[in-house]
C-alpha positions in Angstrom: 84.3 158.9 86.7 85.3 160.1 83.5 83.6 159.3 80.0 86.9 157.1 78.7 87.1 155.4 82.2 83.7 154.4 82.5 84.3 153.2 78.5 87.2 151.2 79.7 85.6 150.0 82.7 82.4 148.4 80.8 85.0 147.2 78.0 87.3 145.6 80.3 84.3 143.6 82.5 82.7 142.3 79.2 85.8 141.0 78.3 86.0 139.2 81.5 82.7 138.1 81.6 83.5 137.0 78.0 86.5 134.9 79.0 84.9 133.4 81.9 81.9 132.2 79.7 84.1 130.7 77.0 86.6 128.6 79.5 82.9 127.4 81.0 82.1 126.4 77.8 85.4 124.8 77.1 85.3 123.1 80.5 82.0 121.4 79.2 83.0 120.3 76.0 85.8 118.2 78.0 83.5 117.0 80.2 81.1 115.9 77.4 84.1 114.1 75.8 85.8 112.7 78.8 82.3 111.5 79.5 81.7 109.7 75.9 85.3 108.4 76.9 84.3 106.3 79.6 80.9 105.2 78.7 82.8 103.7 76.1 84.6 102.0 77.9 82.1 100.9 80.5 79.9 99.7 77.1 83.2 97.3 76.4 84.6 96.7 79.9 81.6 96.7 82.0 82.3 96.4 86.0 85.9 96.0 85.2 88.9 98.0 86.2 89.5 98.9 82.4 85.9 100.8 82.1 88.0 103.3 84.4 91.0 103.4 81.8 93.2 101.2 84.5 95.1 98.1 82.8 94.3 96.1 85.7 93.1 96.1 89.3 96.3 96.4 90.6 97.2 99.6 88.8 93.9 101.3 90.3 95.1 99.5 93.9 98.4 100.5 94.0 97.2 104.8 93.3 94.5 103.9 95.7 97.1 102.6 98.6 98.9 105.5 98.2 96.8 108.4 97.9 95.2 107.9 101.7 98.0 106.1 103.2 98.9 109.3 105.2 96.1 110.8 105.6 94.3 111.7 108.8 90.8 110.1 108.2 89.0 109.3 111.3 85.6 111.0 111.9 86.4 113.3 108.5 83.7 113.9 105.8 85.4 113.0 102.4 85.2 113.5 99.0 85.7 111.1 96.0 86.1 113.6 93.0 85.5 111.9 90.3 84.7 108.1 92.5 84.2 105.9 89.8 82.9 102.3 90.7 83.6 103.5 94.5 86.7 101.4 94.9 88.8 103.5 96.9 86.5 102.3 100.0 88.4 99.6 101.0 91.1 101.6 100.9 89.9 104.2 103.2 88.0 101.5 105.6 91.5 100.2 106.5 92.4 103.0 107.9 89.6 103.9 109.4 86.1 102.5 109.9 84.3 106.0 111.0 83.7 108.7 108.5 81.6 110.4 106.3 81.5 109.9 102.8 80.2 110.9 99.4 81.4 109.9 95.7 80.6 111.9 92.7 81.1 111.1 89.1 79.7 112.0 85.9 78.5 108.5 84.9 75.8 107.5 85.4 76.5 103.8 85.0 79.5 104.3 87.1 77.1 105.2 90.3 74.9 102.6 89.7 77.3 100.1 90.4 79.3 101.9 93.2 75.3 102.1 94.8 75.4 98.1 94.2 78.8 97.2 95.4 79.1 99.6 98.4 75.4 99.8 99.3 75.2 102.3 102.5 77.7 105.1 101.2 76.2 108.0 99.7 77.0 108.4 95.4 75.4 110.5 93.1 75.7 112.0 89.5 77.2 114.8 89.5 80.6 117.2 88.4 83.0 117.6 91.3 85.5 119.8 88.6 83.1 122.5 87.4 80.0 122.3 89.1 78.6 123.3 92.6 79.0 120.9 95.2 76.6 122.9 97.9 78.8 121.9 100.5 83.1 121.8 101.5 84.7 118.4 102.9 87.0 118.1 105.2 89.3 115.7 103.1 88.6 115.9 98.9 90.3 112.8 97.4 90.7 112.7 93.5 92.3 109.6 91.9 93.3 108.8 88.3 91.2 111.4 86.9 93.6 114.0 85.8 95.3 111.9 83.3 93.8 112.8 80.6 95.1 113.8 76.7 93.1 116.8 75.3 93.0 120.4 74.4 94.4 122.5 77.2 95.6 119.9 79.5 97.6 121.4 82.0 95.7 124.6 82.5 92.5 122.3 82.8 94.0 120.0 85.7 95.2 123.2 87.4 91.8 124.8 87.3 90.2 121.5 88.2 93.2 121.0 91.5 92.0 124.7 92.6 88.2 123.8 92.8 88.7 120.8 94.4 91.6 122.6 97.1 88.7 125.1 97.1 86.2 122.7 98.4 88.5 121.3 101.1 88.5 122.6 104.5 91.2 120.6 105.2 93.1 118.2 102.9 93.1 118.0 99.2 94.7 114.5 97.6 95.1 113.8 94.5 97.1 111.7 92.0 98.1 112.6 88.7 100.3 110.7 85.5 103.9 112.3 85.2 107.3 112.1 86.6 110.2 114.4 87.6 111.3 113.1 83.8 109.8 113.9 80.6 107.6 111.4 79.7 106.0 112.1 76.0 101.9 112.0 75.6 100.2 109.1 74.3 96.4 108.9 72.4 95.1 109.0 75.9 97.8 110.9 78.1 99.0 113.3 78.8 102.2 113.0 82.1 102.6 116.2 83.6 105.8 117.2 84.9 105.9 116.9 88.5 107.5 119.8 89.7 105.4 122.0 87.8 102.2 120.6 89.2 103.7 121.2 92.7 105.2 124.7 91.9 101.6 125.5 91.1 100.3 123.7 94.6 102.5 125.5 96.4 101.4 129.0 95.3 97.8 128.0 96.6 99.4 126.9 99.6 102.8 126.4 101.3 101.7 122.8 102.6 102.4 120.3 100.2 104.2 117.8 100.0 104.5 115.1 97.1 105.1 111.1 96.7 106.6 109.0 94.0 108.2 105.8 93.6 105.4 103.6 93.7 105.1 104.0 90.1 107.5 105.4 87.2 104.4 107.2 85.8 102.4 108.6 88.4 103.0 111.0 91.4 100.2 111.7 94.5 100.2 115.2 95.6 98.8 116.5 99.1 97.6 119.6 100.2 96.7 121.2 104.0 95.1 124.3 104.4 
């Protein structure tokens, strides 16, 4: 190798390694404040929908319903990304009573009353976006946690929606705020534009298919490998 190659070679892998440990960094900061977020919340709202940033039960239900109402679950090991108080369980349990799961969520409040309220399923603290999970899942669901307004947004959600399709041997489904429309940000959201979330599912992989029309401000996404 020549003197000004192996130069450019060393230059161009700091760089990288430079990049990777800034966007780590970033990705923690968000966490941190997406975290102070709902702990906020939780401090005001307790055991209530609104500690998750939902205006009621039935906005949380309705996302819920939607996100696993085609999904194959039956004797699958799942994934709650981001699980909350663990509510989606009812959800799943009607369509199916045998499988495996495991909810993760960065508050630690949050588990202990998902532990309480669905005592037998497996939670713990954790991050499902950035950290290492150990393990893949057949089915990874995420719901209502890609919503929100902050730095970066959409290149976030997208690295967040490759991790998660990453640690899916089968199915990734998620739900996310945004319309085919423009719908402009408020303090605490940002709405994506549809199509652009599924143009970017669909160069990870060619089957995906997307729902709406259960809500003017929200859109489910699923994704096969």
């Amino acid at each position: 190798m020549k003197p000004f190659s192996f130069v450019f070679f060393i230059s161009t892998t700091i760089i990288l390694e430079l990049a990777r440990a800034v966007f780590k960094s970033f990705s923690r900061y968000n966490l941190i404040m997406t975290a102070d977020l709902y702990q906020k919340a939780f401090d005001n709202y307790g055991e209530s929908p609104k500690a998750l940033h939902w205006v009621n039960y039935a906005s949380q239900a309705v996302r819920f319903k939607h996100l696993v109402s085609d999904l194959e679950l039956e004797d699958k090991t799942i994934l709650d990304a981001g699980c909350g108080m663990g509510d989606i369980l009812p959800f799943i349990y009607a369509r199916t009573e045998r499988f495996d799961y495991l909810g993760i969520d960065t508050n630690e409040d949050f588990i202990a009353v998902a532990k309480k309220r669905y005592a037998g399923h497996s939670f713990k603290v954790g991050d499902p976006f950035f950290g290492n999970l150990r393990r893949r899942f057949e089915v990874v669901l995420c719901s209502g946690v890609m919503n929100e307004n902050k730095p970066d947004w959409l290149n976030l959600r997208k690295r967040m929606i490759a991790h998660l399709f990453d640690a899916a041997t089968e199915t990734l489904a998620f739900n996310m705020a945004g319309a085919f429309h423009y719908i402009p940000p408020d303090a605490k959201i940002a709405y994506a534009d549809a199509q652009a979330i599924y143009d970017y599912c669909r160069s990870l992989t060619s089957q995906v298919s997307i729902k709406t029309g259960y809500s003017p401000y929200d859109f489910t996404i699923v994704m096969q490998k």
